[in-house]
Backbone as CSV, one residue per row, in Angstrom:
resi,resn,N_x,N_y,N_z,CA_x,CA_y,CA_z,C_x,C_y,C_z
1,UNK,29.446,-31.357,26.894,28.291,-30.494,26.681,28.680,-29.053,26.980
2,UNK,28.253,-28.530,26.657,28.800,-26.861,26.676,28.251,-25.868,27.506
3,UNK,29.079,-25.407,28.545,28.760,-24.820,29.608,27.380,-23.927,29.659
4,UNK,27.330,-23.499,28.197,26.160,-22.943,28.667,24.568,-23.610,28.590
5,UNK,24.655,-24.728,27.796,23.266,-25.423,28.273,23.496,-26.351,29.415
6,UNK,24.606,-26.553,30.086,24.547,-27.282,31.246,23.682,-26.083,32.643
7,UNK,24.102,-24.559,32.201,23.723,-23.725,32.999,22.194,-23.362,32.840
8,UNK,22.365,-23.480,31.295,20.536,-23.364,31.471,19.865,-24.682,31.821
9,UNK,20.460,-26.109,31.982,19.627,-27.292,32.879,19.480,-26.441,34.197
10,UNK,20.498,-26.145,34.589,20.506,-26.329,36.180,19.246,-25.141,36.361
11,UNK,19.517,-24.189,36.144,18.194,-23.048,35.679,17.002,-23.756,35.311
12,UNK,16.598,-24.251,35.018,15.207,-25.275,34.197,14.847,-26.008,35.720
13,UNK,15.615,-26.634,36.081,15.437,-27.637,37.666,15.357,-26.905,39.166
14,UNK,15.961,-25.292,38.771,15.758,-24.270,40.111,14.302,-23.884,40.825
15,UNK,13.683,-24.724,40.440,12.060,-24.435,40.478,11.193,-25.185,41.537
16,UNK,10.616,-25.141,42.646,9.932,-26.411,43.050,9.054,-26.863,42.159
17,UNK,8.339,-26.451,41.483,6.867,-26.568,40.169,7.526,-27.540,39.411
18,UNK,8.494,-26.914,38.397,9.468,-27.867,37.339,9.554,-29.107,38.281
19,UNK,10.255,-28.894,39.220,11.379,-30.240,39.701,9.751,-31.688,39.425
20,UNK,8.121,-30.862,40.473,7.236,-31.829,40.601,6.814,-32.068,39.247
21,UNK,7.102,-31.031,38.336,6.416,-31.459,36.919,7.173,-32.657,36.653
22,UNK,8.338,-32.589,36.279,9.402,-33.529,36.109,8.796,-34.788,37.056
23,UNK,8.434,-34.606,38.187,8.615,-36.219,38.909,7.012,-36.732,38.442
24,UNK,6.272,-35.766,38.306,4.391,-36.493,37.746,5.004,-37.173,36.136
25,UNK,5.856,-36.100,35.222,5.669,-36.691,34.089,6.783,-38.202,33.983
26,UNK,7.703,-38.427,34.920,8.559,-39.692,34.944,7.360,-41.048,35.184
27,UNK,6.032,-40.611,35.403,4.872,-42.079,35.640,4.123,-42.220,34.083
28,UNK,4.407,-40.751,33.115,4.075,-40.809,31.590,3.523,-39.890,31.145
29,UNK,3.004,-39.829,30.474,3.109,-38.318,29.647,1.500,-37.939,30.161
30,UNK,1.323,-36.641,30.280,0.450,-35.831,30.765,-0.046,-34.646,29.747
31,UNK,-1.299,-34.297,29.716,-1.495,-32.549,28.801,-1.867,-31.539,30.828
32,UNK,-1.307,-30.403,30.056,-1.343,-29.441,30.804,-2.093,-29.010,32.066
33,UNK,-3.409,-29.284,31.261,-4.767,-29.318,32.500,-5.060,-30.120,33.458
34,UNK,-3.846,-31.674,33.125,-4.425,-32.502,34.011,-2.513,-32.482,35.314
35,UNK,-2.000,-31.584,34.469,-0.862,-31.548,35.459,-1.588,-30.068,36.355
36,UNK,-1.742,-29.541,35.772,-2.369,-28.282,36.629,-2.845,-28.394,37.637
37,UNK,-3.963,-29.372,37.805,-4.731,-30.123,38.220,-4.059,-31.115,39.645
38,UNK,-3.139,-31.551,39.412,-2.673,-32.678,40.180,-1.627,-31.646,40.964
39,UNK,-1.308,-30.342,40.826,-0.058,-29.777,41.333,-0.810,-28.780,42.010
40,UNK,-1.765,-28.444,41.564,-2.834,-27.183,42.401,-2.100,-25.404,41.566
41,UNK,-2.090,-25.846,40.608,-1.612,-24.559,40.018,-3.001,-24.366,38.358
42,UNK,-2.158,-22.979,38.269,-3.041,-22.785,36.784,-2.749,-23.118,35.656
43,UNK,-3.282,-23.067,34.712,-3.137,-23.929,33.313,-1.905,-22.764,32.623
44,UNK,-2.197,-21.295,32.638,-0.726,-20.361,32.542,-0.083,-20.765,33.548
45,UNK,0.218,-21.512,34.506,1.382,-21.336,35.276,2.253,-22.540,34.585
46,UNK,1.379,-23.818,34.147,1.685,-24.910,33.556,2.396,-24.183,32.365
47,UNK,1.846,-23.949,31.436,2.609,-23.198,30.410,4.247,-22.733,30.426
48,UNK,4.230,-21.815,31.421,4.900,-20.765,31.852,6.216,-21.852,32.254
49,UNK,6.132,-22.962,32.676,6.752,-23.829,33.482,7.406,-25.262,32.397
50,UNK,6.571,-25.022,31.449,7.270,-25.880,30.409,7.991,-25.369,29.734
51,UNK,7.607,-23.864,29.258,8.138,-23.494,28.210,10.172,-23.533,28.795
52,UNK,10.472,-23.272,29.922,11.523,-23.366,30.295,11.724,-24.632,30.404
53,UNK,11.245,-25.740,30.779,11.710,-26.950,30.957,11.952,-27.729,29.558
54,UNK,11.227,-26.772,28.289,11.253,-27.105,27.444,12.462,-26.620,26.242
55,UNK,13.110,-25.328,26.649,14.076,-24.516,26.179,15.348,-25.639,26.514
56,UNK,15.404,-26.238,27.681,16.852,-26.867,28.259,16.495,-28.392,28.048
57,UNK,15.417,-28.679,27.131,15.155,-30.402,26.293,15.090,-31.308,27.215
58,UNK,14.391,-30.451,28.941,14.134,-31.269,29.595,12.858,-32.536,28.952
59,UNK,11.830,-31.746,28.393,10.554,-32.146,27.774,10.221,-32.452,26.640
60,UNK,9.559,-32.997,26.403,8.785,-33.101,24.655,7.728,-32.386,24.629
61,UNK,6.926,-32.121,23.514,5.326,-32.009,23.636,4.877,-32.322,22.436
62,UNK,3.404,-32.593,22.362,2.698,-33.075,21.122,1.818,-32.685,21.221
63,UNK,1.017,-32.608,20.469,-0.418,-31.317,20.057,-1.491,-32.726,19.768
64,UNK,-2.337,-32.699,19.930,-3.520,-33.720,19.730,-5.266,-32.509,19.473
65,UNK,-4.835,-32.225,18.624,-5.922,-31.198,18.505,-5.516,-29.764,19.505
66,UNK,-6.478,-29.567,19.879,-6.276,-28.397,20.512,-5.711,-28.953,22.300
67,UNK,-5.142,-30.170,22.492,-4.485,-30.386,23.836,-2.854,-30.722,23.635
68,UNK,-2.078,-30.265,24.307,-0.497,-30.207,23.996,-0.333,-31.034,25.034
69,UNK,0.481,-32.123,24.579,0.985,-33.775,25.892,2.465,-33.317,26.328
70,UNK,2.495,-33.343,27.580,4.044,-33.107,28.142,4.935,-34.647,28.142
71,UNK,5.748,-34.535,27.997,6.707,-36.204,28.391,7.965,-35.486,28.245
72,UNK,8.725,-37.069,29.230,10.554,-36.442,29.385,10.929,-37.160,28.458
73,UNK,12.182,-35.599,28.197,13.249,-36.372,27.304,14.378,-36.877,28.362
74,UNK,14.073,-38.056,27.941,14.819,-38.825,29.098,16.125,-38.705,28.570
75,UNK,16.691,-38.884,27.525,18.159,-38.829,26.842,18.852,-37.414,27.525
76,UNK,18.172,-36.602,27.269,18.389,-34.958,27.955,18.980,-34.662,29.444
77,UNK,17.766,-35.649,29.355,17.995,-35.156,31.405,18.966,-36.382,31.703
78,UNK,19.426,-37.404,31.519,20.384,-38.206,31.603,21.455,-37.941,31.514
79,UNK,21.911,-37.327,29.839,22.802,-36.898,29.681,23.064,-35.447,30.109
80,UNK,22.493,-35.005,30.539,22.817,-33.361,31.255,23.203,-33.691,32.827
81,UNK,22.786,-34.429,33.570,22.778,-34.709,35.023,24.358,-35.320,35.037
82,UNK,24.651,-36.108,34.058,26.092,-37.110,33.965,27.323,-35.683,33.374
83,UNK,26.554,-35.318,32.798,28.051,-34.140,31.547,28.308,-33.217,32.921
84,UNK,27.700,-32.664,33.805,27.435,-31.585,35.438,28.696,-32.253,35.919
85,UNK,28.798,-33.873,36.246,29.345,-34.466,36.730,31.040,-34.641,36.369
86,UNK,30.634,-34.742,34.623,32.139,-34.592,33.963,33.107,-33.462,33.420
87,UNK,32.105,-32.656,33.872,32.934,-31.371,33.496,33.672,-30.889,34.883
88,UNK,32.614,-31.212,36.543,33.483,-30.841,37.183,34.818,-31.744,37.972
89,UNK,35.005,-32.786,37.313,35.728,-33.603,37.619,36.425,-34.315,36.425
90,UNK,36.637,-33.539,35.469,37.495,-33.656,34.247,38.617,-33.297,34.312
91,UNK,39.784,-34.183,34.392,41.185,-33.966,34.495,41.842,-33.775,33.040
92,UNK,42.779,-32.162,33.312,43.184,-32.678,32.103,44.048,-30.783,32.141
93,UNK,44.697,-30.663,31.105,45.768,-29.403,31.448,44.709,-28.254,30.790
94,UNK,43.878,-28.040,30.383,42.931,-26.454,29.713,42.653,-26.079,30.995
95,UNK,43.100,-24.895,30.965,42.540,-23.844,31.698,41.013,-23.545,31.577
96,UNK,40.804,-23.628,30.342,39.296,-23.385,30.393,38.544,-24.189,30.197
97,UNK,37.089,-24.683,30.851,36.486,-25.798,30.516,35.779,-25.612,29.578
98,UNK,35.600,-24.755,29.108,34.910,-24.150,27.676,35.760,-24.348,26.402
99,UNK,36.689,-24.641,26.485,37.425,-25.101,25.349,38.416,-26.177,24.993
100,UNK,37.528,-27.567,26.183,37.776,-28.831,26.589,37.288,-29.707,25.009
101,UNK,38.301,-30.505,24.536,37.513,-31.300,23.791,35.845,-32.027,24.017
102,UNK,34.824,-31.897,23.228,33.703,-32.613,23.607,33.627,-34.212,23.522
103,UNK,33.727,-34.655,24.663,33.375,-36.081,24.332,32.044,-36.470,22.872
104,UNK,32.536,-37.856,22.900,31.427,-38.754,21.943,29.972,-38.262,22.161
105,UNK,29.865,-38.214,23.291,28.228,-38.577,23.472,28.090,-36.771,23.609
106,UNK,28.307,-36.021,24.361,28.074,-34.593,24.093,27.829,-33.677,22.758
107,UNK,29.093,-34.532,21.976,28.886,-34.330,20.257,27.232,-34.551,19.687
108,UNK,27.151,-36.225,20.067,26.059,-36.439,19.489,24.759,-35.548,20.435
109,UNK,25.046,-34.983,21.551,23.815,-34.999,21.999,23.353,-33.025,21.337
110,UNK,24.674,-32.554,20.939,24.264,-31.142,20.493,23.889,-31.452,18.943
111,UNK,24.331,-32.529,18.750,23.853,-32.977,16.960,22.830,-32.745,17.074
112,UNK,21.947,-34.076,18.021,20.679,-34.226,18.320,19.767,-32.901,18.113
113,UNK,20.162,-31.892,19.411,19.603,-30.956,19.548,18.988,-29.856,18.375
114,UNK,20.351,-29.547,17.574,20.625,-28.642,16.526,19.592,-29.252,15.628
115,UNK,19.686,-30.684,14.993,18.478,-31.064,14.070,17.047,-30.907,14.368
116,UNK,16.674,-31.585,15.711,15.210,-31.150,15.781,15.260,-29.393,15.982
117,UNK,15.846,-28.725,16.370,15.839,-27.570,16.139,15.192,-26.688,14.559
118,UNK,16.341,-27.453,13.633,16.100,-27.294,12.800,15.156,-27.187,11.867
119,UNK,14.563,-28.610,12.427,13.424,-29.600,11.426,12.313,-29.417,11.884
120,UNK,11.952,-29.035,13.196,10.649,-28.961,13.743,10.489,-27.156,14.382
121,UNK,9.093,-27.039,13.977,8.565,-25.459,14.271,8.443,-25.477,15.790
122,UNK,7.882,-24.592,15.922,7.909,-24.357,17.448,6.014,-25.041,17.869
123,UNK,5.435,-24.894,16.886,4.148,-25.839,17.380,4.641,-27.113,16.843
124,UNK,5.539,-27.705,17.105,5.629,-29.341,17.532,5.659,-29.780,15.876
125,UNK,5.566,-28.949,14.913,5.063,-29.595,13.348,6.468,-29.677,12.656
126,UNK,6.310,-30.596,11.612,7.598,-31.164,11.150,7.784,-29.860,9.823
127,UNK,8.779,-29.306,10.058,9.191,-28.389,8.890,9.391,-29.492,7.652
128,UNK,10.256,-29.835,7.157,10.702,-31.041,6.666,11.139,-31.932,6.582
129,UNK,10.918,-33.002,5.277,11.520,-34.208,6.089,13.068,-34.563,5.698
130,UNK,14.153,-34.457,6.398,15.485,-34.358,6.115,16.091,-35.015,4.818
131,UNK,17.173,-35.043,4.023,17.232,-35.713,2.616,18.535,-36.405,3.552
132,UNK,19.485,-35.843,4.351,20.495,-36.391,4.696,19.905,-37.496,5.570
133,UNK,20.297,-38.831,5.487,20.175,-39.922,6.742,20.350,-39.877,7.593
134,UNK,20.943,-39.564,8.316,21.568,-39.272,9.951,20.563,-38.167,10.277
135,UNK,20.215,-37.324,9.556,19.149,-36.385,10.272,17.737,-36.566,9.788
136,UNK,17.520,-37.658,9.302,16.364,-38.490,8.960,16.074,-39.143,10.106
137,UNK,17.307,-40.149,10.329,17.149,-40.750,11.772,16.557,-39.945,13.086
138,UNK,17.480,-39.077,13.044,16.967,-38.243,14.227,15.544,-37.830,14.376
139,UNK,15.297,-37.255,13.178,13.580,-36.503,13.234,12.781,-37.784,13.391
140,UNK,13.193,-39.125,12.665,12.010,-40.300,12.751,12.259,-40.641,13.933
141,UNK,13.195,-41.565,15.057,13.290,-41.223,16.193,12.792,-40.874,16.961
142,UNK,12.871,-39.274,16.940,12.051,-38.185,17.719,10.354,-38.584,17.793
143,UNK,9.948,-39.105,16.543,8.639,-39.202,16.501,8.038,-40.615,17.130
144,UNK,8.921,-41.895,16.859,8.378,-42.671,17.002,8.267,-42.666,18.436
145,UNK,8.673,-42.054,19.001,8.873,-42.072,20.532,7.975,-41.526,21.284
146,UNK,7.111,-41.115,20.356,5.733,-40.563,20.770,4.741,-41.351,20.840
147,UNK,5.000,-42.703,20.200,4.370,-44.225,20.221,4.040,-44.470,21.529
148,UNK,3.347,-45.471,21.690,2.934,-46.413,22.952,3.600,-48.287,22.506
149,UNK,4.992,-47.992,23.172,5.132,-49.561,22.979,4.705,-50.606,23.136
150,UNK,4.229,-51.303,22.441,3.505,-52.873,22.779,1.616,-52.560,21.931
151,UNK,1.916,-51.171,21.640,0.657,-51.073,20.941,0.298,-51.433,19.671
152,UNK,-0.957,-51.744,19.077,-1.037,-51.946,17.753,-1.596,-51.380,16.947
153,UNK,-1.357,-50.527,15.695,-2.020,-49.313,15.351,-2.075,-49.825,13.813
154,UNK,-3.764,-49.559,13.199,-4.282,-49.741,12.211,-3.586,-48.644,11.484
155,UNK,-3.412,-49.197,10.327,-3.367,-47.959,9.220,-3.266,-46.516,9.602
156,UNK,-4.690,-46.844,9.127,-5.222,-45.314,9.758,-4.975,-44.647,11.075
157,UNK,-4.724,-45.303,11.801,-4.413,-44.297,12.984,-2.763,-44.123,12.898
158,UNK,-1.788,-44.623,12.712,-0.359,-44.228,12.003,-0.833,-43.062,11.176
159,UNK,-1.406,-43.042,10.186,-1.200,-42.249,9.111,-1.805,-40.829,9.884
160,UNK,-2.906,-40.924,11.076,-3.615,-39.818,11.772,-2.286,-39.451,12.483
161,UNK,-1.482,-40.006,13.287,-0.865,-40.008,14.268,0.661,-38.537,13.282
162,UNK,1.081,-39.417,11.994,2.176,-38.822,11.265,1.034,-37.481,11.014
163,UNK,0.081,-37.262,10.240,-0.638,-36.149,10.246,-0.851,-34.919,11.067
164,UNK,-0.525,-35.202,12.251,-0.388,-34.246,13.571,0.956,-33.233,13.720
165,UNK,2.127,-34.109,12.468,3.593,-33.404,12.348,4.064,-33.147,10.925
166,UNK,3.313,-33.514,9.779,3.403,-33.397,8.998,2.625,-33.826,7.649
167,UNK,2.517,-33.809,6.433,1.229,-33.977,5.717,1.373,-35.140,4.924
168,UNK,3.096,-35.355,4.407,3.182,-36.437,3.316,3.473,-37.740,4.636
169,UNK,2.375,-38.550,5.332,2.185,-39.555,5.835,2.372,-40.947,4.891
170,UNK,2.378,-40.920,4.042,2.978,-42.161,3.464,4.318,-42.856,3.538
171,UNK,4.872,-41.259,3.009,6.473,-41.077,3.116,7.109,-41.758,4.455
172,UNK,6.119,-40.640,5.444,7.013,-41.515,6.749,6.562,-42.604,7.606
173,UNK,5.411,-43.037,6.681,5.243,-44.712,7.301,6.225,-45.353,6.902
174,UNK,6.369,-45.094,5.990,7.542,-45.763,4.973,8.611,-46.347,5.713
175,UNK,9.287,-45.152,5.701,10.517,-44.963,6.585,10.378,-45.681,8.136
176,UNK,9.147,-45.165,8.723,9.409,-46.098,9.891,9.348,-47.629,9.836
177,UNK,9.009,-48.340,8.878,9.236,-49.535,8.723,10.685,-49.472,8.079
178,UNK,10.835,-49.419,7.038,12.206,-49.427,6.701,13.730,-49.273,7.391
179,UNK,13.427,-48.415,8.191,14.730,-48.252,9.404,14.347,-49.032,10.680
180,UNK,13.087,-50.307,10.573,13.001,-50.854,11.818,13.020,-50.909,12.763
181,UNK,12.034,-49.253,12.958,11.184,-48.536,14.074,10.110,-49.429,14.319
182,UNK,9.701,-49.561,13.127,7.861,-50.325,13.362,8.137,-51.306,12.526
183,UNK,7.408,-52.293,12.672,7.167,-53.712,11.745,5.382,-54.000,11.611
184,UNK,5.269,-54.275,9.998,3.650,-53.855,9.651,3.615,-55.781,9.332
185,UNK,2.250,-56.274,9.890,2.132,-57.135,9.286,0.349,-57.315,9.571
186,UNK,-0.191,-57.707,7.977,-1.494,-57.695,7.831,-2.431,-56.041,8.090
187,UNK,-1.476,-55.316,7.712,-2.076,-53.629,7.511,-2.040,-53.008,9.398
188,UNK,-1.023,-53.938,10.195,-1.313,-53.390,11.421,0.233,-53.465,12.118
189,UNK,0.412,-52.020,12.558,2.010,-51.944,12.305,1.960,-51.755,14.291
190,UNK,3.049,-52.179,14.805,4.295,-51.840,15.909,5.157,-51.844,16.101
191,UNK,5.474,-50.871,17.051,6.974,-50.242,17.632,7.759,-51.846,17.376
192,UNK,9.254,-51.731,17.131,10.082,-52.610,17.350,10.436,-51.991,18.670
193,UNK,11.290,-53.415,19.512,12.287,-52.682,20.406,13.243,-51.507,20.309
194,UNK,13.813,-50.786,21.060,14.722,-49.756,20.548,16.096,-50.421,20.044
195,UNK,16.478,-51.601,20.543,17.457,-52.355,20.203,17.638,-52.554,18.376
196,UNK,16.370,-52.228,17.868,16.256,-53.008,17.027,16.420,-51.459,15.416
197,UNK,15.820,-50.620,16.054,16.180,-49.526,15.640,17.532,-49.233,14.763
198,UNK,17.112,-48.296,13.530,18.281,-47.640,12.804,19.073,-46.789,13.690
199,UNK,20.233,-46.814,14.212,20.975,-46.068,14.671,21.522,-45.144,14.345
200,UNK,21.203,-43.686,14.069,21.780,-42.430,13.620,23.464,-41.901,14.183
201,UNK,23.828,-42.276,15.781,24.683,-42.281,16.270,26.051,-43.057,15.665
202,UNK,25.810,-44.073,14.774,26.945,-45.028,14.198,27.046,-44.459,12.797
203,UNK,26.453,-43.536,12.408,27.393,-42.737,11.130,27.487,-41.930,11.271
204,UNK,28.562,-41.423,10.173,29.345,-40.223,10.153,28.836,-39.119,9.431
């Protein structure tokens, strides 16, 4: 991972506020007012406090009308806490750790990054929907993960749910059955396991 978003994690976590945001949202995802609320701070301070936790992919967010839901990106903060670890205890003859080969998983995790970057606006909405596969994966992924596993969602509330990130909702019901995110049976679709999932990471 590359020294300088490992520096902006550690920056993102320098906070007492962040660190408790981080430990309320590890019990599940929260909107703003009700973390405000539970921390004894203001609804701008909440703000103020994601938007950084949100720059270094500590966080997600999702818009539900006019309320924005906080949750961890758990992949993020996993893999940022472990790469801290391997960079300072990486053996090997470079002088500089900045111009260390990137492992496997660092690769994929700036892939990661760079696409939703790409693909999604800064209010949480899906710019478009990718033509390449591997960055199809990623953006569908990203979304289904906004699911409630073990839940069961009519039609219509999938198609409300894709509507919140983007407009052609058919398209990406589609797809989430097809890459065996979700499985629909009798007009009422759920999450598969993640096991079970299209894997974006196994192509090239």
């Amino acid at each position: 991972m590359q020294l300088e978003k490992l520096v902006a994690y550690h920056k993102a976590l320098a906070d007492p506020t962040r660190i408790r945001m981080l430990i309320l949202l590890s019990e599940g995802e929260l909107n703003g007012q009700a973390l405000a609320g539970r921390l004894n701070v203001t609804p701008a301070t909440i703000t103020h406090h994601a938007s950084k936790l949100r720059a270094a992919s500590l966080i997600r967010e999702r818009r539900d009308k006019n309320t924005i839901y906080f949750s961890l990106d758990d992949y993020f903060i996993r893999t940022s806490g472990s790469a801290t670890a391997e960079l300072i205890y990486r053996r090997g003859s470079e002088e500089n750790a900045e111009e260390t080969e990137p492992s496997a998983i660092e690769r994929q995790s700036r892939m990661r990054a760079s696409v939703l970057k790409s693909f999604f606006a800064a209010d949480g909405r899906l710019k478009s929907i990718p033509a390449q596969l591997k960055k199809k994966l990623i953006v569908l992924e990203e979304l289904v993960k906004r699911l409630e596993p073990g839940r069961k969602y009519e039609e219509k509330e999938i198609n409300a749910f894709i509507l919140d990130f983007h407009d052609d909702f058919a398209t990406l019901r589609r797809e989430f059955v097809m890459h065996q995110y979700m499985f629909r049976e009798n007009g009422i679709y759920e999450l598969n396991p993640p096991e079970l999932w299209a894997r974006w990471e196994t192509l090239k």
